[in-house]
C-alpha positions in Angstrom: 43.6 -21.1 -51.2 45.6 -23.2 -48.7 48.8 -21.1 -49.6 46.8 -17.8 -48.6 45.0 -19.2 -45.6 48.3 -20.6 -44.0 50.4 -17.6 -44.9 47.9 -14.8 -43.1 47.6 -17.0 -40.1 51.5 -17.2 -40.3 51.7 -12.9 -41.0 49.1 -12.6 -38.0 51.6 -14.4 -35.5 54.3 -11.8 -36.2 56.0 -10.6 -33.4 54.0 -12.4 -30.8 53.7 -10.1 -27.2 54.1 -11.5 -23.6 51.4 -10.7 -21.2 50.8 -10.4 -17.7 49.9 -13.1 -15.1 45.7 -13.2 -14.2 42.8 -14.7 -14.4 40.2 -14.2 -17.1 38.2 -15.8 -20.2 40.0 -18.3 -22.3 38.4 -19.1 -25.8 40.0 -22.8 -27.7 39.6 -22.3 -31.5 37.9 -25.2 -33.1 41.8 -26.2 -34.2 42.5 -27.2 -30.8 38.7 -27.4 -28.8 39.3 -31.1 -29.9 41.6 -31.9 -27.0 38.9 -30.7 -24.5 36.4 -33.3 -26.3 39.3 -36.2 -26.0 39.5 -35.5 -22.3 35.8 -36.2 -21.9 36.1 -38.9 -23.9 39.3 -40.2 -21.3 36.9 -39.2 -18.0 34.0 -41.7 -19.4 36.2 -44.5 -21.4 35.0 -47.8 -19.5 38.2 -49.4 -18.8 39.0 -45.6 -16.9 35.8 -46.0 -14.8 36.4 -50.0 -14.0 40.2 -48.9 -12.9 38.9 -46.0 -11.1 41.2 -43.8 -12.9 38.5 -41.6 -14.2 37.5 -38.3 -12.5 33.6 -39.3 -13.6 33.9 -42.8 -11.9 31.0 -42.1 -9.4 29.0 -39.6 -11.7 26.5 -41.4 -13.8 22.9 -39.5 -14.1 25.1 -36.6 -12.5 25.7 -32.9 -14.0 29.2 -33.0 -15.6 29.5 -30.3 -17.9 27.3 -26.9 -18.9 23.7 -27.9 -19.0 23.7 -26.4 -22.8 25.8 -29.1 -24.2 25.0 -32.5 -25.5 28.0 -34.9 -26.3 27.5 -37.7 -28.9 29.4 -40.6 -30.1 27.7 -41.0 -33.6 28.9 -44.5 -35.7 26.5 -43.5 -38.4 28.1 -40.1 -39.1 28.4 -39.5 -43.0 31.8 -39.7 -44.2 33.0 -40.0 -40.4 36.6 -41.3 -40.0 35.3 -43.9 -36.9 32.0 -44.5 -39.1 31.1 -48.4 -38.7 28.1 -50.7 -38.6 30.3 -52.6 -36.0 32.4 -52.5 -33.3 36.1 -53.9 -32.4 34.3 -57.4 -31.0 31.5 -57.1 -33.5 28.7 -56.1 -31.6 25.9 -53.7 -34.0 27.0 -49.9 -33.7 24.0 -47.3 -32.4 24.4 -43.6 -31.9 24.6 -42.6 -28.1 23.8 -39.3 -25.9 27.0 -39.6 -23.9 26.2 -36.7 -22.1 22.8 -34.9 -22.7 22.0 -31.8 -21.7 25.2 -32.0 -19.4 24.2 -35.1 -17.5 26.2 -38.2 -18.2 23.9 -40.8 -19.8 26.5 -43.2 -20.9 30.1 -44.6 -20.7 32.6 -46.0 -23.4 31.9 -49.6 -23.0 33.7 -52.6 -24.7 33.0 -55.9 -23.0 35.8 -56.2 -20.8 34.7 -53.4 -18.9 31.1 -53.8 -19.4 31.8 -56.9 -17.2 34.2 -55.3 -15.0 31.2 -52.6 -14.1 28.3 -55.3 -14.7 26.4 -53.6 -17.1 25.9 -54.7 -20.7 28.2 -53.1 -23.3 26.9 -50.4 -26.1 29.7 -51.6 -28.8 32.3 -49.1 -28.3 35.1 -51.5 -28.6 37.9 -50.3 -30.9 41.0 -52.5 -32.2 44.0 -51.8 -33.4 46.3 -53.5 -35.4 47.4 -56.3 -33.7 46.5 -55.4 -30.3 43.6 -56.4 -28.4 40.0 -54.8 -28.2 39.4 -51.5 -26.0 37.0 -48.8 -25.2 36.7 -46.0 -27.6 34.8 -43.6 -29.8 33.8 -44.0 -33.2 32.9 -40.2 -33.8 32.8 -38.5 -30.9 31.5 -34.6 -31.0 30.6 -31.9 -28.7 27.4 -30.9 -30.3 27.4 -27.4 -31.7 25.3 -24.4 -30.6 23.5 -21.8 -32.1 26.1 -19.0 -31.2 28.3 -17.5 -33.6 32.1 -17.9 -33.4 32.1 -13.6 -32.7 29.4 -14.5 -30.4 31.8 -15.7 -27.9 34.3 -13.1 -28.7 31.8 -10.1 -28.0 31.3 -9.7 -24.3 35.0 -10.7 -23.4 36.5 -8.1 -22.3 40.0 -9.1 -21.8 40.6 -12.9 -22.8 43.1 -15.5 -24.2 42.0 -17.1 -28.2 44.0 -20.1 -28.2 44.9 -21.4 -31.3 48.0 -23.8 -30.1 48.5 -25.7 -27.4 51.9 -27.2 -26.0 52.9 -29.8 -24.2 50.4 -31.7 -21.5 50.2 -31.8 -17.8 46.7 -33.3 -17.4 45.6 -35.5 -14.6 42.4 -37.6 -14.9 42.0 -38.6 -11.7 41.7 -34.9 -9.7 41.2 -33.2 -13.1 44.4 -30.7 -12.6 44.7 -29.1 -15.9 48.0 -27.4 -17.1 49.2 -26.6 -20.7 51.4 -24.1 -22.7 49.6 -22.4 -25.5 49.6 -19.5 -27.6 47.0 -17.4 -30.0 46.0 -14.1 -29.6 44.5 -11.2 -27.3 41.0 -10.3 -27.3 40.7 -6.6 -25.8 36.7 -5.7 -25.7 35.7 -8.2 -27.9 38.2 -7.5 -30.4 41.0 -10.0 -31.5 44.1 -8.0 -31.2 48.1 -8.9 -31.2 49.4 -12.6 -30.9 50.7 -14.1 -27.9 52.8 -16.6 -27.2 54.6 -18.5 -23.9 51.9 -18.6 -21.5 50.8 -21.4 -19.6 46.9 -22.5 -19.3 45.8 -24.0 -15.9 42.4 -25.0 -14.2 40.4 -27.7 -13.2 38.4 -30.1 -15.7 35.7 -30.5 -13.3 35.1 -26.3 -13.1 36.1 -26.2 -17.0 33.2 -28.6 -18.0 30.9 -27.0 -16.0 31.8 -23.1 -17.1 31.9 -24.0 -21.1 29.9 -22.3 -23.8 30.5 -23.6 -27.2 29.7 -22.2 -30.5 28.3 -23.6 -34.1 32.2 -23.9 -36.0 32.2 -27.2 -35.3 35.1 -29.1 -37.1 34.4 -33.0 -38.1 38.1 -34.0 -39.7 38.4 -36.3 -36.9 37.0 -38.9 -34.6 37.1 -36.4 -31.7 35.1 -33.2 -32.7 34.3 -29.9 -31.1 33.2 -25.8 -31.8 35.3 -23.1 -30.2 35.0 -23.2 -26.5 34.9 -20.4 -24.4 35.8 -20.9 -20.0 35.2 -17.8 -18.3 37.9 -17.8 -16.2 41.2 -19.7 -16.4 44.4 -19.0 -14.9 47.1 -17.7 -17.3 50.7 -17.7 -16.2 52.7 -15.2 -18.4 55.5 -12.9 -17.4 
């Protein structure tokens, strides 16, 4: 079964097409969605806020993203890779509404930067081997929705489905957002002919707000997200 699946997504990105420059819907697959959920996870980690190196550093009880999604960092998951009763300096593990409903609730604390921002820490101190304790998730998710994967697909019509992203120019301070990716062309809601070497750019601050997510939701990692779908991002193609 992993033969087939990897050699029709490798027949599907035959002779990848070049497109246009514009502006229009961009759609992450849940392969690649996770890298959205990481930068949240960047904009509220508590050493980024104490630093003031986070573009959420004067945003709590504020609207950050779509007022349809919740964001979780759940230590109890079953079978979660970041599952623990404990944290990196341990302090007992609780789940948390990060962001509910699209207002930010909560940062990544550890308790460095709980003192640093004089508030008490919610165990979210990770450790490596050998290094010191630091903020972090232990399974951090963008909670699905109801809507289908086609869901998002269906009223697009003319879009980017990214399913590969390369390369990073992301800054967390202004939220500038630049990456190369490829995938494929929707055309009325239809997925059509693979593309490849265009270049994604935006704003995180606009992205958050503009995202509808779906219910594919992915959980083989710590960082975890559906397919997300921003209505209008800036492609740079030909």
């Amino acid at each position: 079964e992993v033969g087939k699946s990897s050699a029709k997504k490798a027949i599907q990105r035959l002779s990848p097409r070049k497109i246009e420059s514009c502006k229009t819907p961009v759609i992450f697959d849940k392969r690649v969605s996770k890298s959205i959920a990481s930068h949240i996870a960047s904009a509220i980690n508590g050493s980024a806020v104490a630093n003031g190196t986070s573009l959420f550093k004067d945003k709590m009880e504020e609207k950050v993203l779509n007022s349809s999604i919740t964001v979780v960092d759940d230590p109890d998951l079953y079978r979660g890779l970041g599952s623990s009763p404990f944290d990196g300096e341990g302090l007992a593990k609780t789940k948390l509404n990060m962001i509910e409903n699209g207002i930010l609730k909560n940062w990544l604390l550890d308790l460095s930067s709980s003192r640093q921002l004089e508030i008490e820490s919610n165990a979210n101190a990770i450790r490596g081997i050998g290094s010191n304790a630091y903020p972090g998730p232990s399974n951090f998710m963008i909670l699905p929705s109801k809507n289908k994967f086609e869901t998002l697909c269906e009223d697009v019509k003319e879009g980017l489905l990214i399913t590969e992203l390369i390369g990073s120019s992301v800054n967390m301070i202004t939220g500038d957002y630049s990456r190369g990716a490829s995938g494929f062309w929707i055309d009325n809601g239809e997925i059509t002919f693979p593309i490849s070497e265009v270049t994604i750019a935006g704003n995180l601050n606009e992205m958050f707000l503009n995202m509808i997510v779906s219910d594919d939701i992915d959980l083989s990692s710590r960082i975890s997200a559906p397919s997300i779908r921003i209505d209008s991002m800036i492609i740079a193609g030909n």
